[in-house]
C-alpha positions in Angstrom: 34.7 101.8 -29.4 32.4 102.9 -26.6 30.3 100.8 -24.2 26.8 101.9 -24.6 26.0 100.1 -21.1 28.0 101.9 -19.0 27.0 105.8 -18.2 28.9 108.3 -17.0 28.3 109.2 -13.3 26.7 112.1 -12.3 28.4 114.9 -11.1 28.4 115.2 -7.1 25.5 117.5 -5.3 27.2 120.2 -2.9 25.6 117.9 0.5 27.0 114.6 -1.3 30.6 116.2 -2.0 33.3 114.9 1.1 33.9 117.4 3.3 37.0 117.5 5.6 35.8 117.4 8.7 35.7 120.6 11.3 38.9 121.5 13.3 37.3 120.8 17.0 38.7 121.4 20.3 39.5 118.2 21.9 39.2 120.3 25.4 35.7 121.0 25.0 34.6 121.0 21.3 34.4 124.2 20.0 34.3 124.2 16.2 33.6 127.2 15.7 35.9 130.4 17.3 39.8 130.1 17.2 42.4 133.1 17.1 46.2 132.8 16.8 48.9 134.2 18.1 52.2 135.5 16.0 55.0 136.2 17.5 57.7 138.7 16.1 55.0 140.3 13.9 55.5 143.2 11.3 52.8 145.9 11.1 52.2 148.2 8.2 48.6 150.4 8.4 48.3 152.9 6.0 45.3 155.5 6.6 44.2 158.5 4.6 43.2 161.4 6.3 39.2 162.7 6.3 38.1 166.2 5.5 37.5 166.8 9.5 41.2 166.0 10.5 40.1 162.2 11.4 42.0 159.0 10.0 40.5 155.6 8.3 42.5 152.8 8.2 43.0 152.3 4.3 44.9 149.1 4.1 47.1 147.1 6.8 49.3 143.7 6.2 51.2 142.1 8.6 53.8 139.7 8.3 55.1 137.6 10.4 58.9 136.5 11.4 58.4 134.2 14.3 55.9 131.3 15.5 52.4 131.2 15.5 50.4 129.2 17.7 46.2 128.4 17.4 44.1 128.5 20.4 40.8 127.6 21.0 38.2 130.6 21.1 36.4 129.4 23.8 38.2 127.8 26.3 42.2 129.3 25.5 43.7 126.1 24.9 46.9 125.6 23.2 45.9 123.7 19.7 49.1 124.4 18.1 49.5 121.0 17.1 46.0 121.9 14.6 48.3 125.0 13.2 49.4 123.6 10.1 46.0 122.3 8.9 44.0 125.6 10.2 46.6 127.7 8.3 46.1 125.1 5.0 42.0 125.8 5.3 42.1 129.5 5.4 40.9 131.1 1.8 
């Protein structure tokens, strides 16, 4: 038997969902640029040649055998230690 009293609750609003927060540069608080470095990386580009002898990168993957290591876009820093979450948030 069901509990006319009690409602169901609304669903969440996209501003009232929880949000992890940012990855942040403890050095000087960039949250916004980061790039990463692989090491022992594989290469593969595969172009298709244009009608006036030219070439357009078609598809490329890369794959990577050794460690990679996060830095901060703006000031260099080492934020390896931030790796495992960055490379958890990337879709």
């Amino acid at each position: 038997m069901s509990n006319p009293s009690r409602r169901s609750p609304r669903p969440r609003t996209l501003t009232e969902s929880a949000f992890i927060p940012r990855i942040k540069c403890p050095h000087c608080g960039n949250d916004l640029e980061f790039f990463e470095v692989s090491e022992d990386a594989v290469v593969v580009t595969h172009y298709v040649q244009n009608p006036d002898s030219s070439f357009s990168i078609e598809d490329r993957s890369i794959q990577s055998t050794g460690e990679s290591r996060l830095f901060c876009g703006s000031c260099e820093e080492d934020l390896s230690e931030l790796h495992q979450r960055f490379s958890n948030m990337i879709f």
